[in-house]
BALOKE-855949 format. One record per residue (C-alpha): x, y, z; residue in three letters. Coordinates in steps of 0.05 Angstrom, whole numbers, padded with zeros to 5 digits, always signed. Each point is the difference from the previous one (the first is absolute). Layout:
BEGIN
XYZALA...
//
This chain:
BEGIN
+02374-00393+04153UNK+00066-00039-00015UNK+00007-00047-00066UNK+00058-00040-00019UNK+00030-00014-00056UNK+00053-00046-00022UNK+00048+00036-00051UNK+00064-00032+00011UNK+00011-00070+00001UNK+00063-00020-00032UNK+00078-00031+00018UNK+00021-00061+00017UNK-00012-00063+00039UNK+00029-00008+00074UNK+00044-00060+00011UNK-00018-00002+00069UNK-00032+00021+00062UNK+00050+00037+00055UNK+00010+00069+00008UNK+00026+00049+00055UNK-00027+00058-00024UNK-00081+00000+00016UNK-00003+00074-00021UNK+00030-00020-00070UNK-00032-00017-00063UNK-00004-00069-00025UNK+00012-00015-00079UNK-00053+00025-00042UNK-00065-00055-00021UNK+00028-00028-00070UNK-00061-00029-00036UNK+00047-00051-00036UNK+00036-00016+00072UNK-00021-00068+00036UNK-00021+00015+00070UNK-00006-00046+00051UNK-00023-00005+00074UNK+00039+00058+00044UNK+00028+00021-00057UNK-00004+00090+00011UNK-00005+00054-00061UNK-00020+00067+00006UNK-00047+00044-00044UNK-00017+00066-00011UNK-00067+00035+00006UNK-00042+00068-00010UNK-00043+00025+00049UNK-00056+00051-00015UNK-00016+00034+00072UNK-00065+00044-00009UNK-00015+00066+00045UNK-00056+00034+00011UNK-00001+00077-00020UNK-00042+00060-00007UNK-00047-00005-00062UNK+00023+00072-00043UNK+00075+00011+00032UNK+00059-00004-00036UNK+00023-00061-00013UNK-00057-00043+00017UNK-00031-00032-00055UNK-00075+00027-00007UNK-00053-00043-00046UNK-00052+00062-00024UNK-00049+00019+00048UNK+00034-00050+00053UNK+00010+00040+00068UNK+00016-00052+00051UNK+00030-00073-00001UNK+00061+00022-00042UNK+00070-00035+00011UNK+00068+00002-00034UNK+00042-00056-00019UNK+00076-00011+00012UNK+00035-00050-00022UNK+00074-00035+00021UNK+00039-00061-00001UNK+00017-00060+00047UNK+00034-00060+00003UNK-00012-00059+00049UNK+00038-00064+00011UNK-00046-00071-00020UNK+00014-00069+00022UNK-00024-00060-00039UNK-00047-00044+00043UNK+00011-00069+00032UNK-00050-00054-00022UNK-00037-00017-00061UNK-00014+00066-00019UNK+00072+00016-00018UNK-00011-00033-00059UNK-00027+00076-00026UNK+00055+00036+00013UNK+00028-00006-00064UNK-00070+00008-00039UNK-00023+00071-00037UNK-00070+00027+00043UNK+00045-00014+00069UNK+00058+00034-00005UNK+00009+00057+00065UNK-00042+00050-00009UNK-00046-00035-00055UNK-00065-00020+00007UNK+00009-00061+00037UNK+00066+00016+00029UNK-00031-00027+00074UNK-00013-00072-00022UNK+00073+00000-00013UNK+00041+00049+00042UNK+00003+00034+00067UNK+00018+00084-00005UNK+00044+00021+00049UNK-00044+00071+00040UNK+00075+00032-00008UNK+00018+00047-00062UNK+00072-00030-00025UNK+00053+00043-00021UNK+00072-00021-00029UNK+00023-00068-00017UNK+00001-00058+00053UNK+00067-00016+00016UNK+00003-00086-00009UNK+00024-00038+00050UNK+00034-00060-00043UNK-00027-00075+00025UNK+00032-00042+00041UNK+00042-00067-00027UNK-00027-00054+00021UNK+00047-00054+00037UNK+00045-00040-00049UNK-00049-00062-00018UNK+00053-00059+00003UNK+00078-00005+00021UNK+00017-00023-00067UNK+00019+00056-00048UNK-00036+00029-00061UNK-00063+00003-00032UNK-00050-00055-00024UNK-00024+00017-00067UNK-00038+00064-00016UNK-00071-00006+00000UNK-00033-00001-00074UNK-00074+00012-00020UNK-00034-00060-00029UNK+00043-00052+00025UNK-00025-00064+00022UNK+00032-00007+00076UNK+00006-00060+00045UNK-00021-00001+00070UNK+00050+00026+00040UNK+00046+00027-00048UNK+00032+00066+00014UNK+00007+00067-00043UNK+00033+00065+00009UNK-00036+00066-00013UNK+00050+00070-00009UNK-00023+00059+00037UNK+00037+00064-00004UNK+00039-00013+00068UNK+00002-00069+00007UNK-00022-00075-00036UNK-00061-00033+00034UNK-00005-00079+00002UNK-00063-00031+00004UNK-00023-00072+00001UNK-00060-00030-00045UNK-00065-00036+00034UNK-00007-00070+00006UNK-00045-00041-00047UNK-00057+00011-00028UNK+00019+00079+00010UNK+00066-00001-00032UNK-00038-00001-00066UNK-00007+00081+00011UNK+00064+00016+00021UNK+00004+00018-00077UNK-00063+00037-00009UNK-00012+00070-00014UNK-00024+00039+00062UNK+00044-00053+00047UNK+00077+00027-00013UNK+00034+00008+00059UNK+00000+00054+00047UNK-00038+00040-00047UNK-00070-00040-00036UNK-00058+00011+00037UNK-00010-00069+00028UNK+00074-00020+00009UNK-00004-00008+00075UNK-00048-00075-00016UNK+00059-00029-00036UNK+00069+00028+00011UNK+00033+00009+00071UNK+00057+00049+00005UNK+00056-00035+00032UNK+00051+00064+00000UNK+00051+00033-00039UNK+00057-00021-00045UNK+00060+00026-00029UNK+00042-00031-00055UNK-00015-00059-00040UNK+00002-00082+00020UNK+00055-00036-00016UNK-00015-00064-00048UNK-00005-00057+00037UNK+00042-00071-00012UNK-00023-00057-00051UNK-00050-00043+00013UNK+00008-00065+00012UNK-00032-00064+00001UNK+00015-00028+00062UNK-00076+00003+00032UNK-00029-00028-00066UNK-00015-00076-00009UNK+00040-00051-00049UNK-00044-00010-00059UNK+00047-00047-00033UNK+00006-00005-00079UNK-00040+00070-00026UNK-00064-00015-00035UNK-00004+00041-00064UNK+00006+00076-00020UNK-00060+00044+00001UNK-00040+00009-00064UNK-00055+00045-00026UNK-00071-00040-00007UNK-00072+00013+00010UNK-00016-00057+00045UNK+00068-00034+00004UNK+00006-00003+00073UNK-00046-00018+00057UNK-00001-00010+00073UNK+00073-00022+00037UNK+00037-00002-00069UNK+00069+00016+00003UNK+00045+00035-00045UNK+00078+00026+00012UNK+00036+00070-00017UNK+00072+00015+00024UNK+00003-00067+00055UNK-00057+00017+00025UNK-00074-00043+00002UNK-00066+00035-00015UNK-00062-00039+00021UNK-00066+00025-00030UNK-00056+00034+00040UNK-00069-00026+00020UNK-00056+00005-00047UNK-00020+00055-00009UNK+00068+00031-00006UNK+00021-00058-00034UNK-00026+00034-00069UNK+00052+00047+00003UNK+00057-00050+00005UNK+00007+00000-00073UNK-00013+00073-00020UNK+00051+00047-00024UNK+00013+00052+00049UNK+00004-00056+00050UNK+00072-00035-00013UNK+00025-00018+00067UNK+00062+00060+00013UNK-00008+00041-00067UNK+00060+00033-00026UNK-00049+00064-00003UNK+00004-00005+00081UNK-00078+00000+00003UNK-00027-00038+00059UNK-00075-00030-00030UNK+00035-00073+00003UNK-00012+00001+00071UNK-00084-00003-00009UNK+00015-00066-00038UNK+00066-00031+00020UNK+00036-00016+00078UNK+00071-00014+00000UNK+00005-00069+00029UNK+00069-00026+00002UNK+00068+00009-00047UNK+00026-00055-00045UNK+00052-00020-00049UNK+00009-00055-00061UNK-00068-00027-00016UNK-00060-00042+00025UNK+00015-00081-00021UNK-00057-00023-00038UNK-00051-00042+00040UNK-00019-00071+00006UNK-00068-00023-00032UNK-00062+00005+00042UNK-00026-00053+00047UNK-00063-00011+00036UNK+00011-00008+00081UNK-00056-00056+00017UNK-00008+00040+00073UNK-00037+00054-00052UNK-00042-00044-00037UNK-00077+00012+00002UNK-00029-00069-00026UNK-00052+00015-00061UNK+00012+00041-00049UNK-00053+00067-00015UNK-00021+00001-00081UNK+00056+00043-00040UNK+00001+00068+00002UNK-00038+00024-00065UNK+00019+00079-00022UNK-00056+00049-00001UNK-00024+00068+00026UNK+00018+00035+00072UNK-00074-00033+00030UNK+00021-00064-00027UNK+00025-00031+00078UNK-00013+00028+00064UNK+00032+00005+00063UNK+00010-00075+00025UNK-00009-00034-00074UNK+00055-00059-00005UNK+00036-00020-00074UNK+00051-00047-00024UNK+00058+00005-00045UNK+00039-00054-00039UNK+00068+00020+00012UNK+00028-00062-00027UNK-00034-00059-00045UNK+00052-00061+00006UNK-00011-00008+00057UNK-00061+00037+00021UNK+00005+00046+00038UNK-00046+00058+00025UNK+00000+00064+00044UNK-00060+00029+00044UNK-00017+00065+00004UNK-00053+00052+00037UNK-00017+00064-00022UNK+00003+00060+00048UNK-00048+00047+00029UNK-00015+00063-00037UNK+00026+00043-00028UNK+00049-00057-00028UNK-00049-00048-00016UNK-00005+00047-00065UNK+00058-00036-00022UNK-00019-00063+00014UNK-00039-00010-00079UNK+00052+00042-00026UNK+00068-00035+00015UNK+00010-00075-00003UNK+00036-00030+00071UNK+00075-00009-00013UNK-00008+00034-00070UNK+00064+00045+00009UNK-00036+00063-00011UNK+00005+00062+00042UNK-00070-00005+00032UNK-00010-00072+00016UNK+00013-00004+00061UNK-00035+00056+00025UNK-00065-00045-00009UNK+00018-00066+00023UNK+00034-00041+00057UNK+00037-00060-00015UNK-00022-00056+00046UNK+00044-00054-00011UNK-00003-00066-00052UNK-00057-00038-00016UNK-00026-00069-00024UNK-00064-00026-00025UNK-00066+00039+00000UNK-00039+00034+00055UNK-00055-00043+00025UNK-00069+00034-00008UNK-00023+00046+00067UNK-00075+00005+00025UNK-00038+00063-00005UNK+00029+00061+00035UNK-00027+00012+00066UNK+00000+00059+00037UNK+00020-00030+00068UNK+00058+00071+00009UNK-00046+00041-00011UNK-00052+00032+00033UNK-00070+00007+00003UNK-00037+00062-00016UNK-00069+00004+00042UNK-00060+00015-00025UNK-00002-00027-00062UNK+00033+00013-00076UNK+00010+00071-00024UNK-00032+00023-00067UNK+00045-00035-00059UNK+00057+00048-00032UNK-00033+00019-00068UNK+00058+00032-00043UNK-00054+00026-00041UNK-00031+00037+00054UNK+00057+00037+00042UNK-00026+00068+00006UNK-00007+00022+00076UNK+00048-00056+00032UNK+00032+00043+00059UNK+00040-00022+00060UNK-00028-00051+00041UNK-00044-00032-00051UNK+00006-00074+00005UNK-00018-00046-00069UNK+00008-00072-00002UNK+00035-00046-00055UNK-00020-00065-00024UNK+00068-00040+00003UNK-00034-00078-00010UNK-00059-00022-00033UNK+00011-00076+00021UNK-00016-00037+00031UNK-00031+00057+00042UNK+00005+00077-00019UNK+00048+00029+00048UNK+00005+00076+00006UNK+00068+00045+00035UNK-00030+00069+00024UNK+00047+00063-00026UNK-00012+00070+00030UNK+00019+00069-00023UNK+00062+00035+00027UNK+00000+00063+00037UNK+00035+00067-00021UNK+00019+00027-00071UNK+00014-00082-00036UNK-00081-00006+00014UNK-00012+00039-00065UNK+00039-00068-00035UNK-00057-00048+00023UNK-00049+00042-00055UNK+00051-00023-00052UNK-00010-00079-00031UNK+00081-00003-00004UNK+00000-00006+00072UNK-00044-00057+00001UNK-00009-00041+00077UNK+00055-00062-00004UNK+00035+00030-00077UNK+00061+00027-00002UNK-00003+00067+00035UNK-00049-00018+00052UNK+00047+00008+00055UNK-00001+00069-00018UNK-00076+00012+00006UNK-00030-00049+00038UNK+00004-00038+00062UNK-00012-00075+00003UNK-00052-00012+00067UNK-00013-00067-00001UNK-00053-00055-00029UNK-00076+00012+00002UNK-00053-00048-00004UNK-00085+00023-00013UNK-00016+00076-00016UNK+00000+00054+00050UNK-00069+00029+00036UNK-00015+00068-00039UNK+00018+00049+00046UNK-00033+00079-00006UNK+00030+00043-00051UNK+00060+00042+00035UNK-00012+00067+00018UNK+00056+00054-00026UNK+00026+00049+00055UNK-00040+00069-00014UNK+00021+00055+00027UNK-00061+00040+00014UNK-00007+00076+00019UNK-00002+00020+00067UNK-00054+00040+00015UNK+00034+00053+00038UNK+00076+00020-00022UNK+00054-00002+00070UNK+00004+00073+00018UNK+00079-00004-00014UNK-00013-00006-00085UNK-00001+00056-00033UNK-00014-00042-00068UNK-00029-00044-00028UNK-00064+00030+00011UNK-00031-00070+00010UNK+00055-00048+00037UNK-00004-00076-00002UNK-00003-00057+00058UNK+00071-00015-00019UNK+00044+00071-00009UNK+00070+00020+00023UNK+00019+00068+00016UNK+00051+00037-00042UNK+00022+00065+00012UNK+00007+00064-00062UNK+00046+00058+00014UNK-00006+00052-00047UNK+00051+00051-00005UNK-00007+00078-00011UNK-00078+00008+00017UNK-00017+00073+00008UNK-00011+00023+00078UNK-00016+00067+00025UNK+00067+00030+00032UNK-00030+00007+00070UNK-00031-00065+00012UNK+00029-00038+00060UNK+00022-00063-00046UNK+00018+00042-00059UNK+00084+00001-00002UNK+00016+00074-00008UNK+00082+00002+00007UNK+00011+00063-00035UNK-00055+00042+00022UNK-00052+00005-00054UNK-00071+00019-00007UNK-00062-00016-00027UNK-00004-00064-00038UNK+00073+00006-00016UNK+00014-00067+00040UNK+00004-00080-00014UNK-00004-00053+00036UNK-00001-00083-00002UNK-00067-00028+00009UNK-00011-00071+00016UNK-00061-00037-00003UNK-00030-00073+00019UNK-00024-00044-00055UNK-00037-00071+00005UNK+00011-00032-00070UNK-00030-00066-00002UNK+00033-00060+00008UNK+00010-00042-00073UNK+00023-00062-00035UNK+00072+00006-00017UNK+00012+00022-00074UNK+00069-00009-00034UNK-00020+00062-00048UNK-00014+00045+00069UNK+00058+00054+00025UNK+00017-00017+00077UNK+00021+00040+00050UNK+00027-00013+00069UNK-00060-00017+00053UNK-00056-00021-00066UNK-00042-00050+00026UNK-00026-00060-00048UNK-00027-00059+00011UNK-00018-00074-00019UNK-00065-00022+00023UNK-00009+00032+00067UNK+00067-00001+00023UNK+00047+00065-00007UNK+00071+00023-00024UNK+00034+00055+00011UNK+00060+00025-00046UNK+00062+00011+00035UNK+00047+00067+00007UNK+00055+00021-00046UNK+00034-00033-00036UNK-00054-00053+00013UNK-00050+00028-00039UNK+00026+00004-00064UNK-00015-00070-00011UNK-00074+00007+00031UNK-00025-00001-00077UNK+00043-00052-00030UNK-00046-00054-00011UNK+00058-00052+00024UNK-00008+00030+00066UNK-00084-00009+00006UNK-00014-00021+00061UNK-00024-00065+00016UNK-00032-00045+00057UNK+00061-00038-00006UNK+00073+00004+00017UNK+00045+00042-00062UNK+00039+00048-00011UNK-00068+00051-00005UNK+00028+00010+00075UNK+00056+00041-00013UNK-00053+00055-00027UNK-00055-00005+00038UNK-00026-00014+00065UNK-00058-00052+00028UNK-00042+00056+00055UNK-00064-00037+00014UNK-00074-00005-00028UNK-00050+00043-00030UNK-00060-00003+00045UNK
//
């Protein structure tokens, strides 16, 4: 019998992967090194051969009264060559429990059959071509750093400087992350390309100038610190240059400090909240008083805009304001669709503060008052067949999932008029249980769908029938568990490692020569789990089916299936992002 055991693992970590010595020993395993795939170490090992002998001669040990079945044991050293695997599973070649030799040491590394003597001789890496004609370096590449898309850094090897180039957007955002440096983190490859080797360091390159910029004129006024100073398209100036104010809503940052357009600090945040729109010099002239073009003017005029909470208007809802008394004069507005309708109770039209007008649209002047309209009709929208759904109670929302429909009352008179609302699909279902996400209030659109207009009640239909997945009475012959298998199962295999084989079996390994039950092997079995609802608090692996209703997901390979249980990616009988963890593969029967 032969056992091994690892008594030497120890050194340092190899920078890289070419030798010309195969005979030669590789760097000792360093259980504080970082290993990657192809990287090679070596390690050391004891092996215990065992020889039969005569029970009772010299120099065979003899247990009393024992006079047959006696061996001696001698033991020596070896030391074989490793190389870190390609794939996922590279990930352990760094970990304690898989290090050569160990107890896991295949999961992670292939052994070389050939005993190693000597130190490899290394055969230094090639330089890549020179990445660009013009001299130097770009910067050197620094942990942590927030990189643009295509912007270049150098990395300095021990022979030459790498240059490598960051992803486009969105991936650019890890081009700073731990675990994506260049040339050496363990994803680098999905974000930075290597473009080639440098020598030497850039030379600076000329002013800038302003010669692709437009003409702003006079320069509005300097930048100042202000919760809520600046909204949407206003424009400050720094050094000749104009700054115009981001789109809500980035526009919150406009006045922030930290986010002063071109900071003496040399930070670059301004950019979420300011664009550079033009240079300027002198200042703005002052501006002539308002006037009202009659091409704009909408006839009546809405009742004034009173100030109250953010349900107060509603998408559509028209106001007034006075904007002058001798003469009269008066503005129109309409408030948004949600989400800036919240503003609309909030902030006064044309009241000069930050927010107002995020809720409302001007419309153009207005005279007079707004002659009286008949009752709403529902003439755009549709009718729902079959009759009315039950009435949304907000006192009674327990067990409102998607796909229930409810119907609203809207108008009493002269006739009651109902607008049908139904239950969307995916994760934002659980919202239509919760009374703040009443059909037609403010976050409705989030919840619910608008269907139409109903008129009557609708026929009662049978109660539905839940999908059960019932026991088949016979398990497929290829399950090895459960005992009992359901209608709707997928088949997963189990591998387990190091089960106990007799030497001499036909599918027991037996490399070294052993006997008895000296041997292990890797056993893998069939399983038939049953198919399940989804649950956000369930661990997913790759190929775990789930499903909704009858029909069936499957969870994607790695990387994929890390997000399998995030409950943002639940899948869903709709289009969504769900996709990019799972998989749509058909019905349960």
């Amino acid at each position: 019998m032969i056992k091994i055991n690892s008594i030497a693992l120890t050194a340092a970590l190899c920078g890289f992967s070419g030798y010309a010595d195969a005979a030669g020993c590789h760097p000792a395993f360093s259980g504080s090194a970082t290993y990657g795939p192809g990287d090679y170490v070596s390690a050391t090992s004891t092996v215990e051969t065992t020889t039969a002998c005569t029970c009772g001669d010299s120099g065979c040990p003899t247990p009393t009264g024992q006079t047959s079945g006696c061996s001696t044991t001698t033991t020596t050293t070896e030391t074989h060559n490793y190389q870190c695997v390609s794939g996922a599973n590279s990930a352990f070649c760094s970990q304690a429990g898989f290090e050569p030799a160990g107890q896991f040491s295949d999961s992670a590394w292939t052994k070389e059959s050939a005993v190693c003597s000597g130190v490899v001789t290394p055969t230094p890496p090639p330089t890549p071509a020179v990445w660009s004609s013009e001299s130097g370096c770009p910067g050197a590449y620094v942990s942590g750093t927030d990189y643009e898309p295509t912007e270049k850094v150098s990395v300095a090897g021990a022979t030459h400087t790498d240059v490598y180039e960051c992803a486009a957007a969105p991936n650019n955002l890890f081009c700073g992350k731990s675990g994506y440096e260049p040339g050496t983190g363990q994803y680098w490859e999905t974000v930075w390309t290597a473009l080639g080797s440098c020598s030497g360091s850039m030379s600076p390159t000329a002013s800038p100038n302003f010669s692709t910029l437009t003409d702003a004129g006079g320069c509005p006024d300097a930048w100042e610190a202000g919760v809520n100073k600046y909204e949407e398209n206003d424009k400050v100036s720094k050094n000749g240059l104009v700054f115009q104010c981001a789109a809500f809503p980035f526009s919150g940052f406009c006045g922030q400090t930290g986010y002063e357009p071109m900071p003496d600090d040399g930070t670059e945040y301004w950019k979420d909240a300011w664009t550079v729109v033009g240079y300027c010099s002198g200042t703005i002239s002052p501006t002539a008083s308002p006037s009202f073009d009659p091409a704009n003017h909408v006839g009546g005029c809405p009742e004034e805009w009173v100030g109250g909470t953010n349900t107060a208007y509603e998408e559509g809802d028209m106001v007034s304001i006075t904007v002058s008394t001798s003469p009269l004069q008066k503005i129109a507005y309409t408030c948004k669709a949600w989400p800036f309708s919240g503003f609309c109770g909030l902030y006064a039209p044309n009241s000069g503060l930050p927010d107002d007008q995020q809720g409302w649209t001007m419309n153009g002047g207005c005279t007079g008052t707004i002659a009286p309209t008949t009752a709403p009709s529902f003439g755009t929208l549709n009718l729902v067949a079959g009759g009315c759904p039950p009435d949304y109670d907000e006192n009674n929302l327990s067990g409102i999932e998607a796909g229930d429909q409810v119907s609203l009352v809207v108008s009493a008179a002269p006739t009651e008029r109902r607008v049908v609302y139904e239950c969307k699909s995916g994760a934002v279902s659980a919202y239509c249980s919760n009374a703040a996400f009443i059909p037609g209030g403010q976050y409705s659109a989030m919840a619910w769908d608008l269907k139409g207009y109903c008129d009557g009640t609708i026929s009662p239909t049978a109660a539905p029938t839940a999908y059960i997945n019932a026991d088949q009475p016979t398990a497929p012959a290829q399950c090895t568990s459960p005992a009992t298998v359901k209608e709707c199962y997928f088949e997963k295999d189990v591998t387990t490692t190091g089960v106990t084989c007799t030497c001499s079996d036909a599918d027991c390994p037996n490399p070294d020569g052993l006997t008895g039950n000296a041997c292990k092997k890797d056993v893998t079995v069939t399983t038939c789990p049953s198919v399940d609802a989804y649950s956000s608090s369930a661990t997913y692996e790759a190929g775990d089916v789930v499903r909704i209703g009858t029909k069936k997901f499957q969870c994607k390979a790695w990387p994929y299936y890390l997000w399998c249980g995030n409950s943002a990616y639940e899948p869903s009988l709709e289009a969504g992002v769900w996709t990019d963890a799972w998989s749509e593969i058909g019905d349960c029967p």
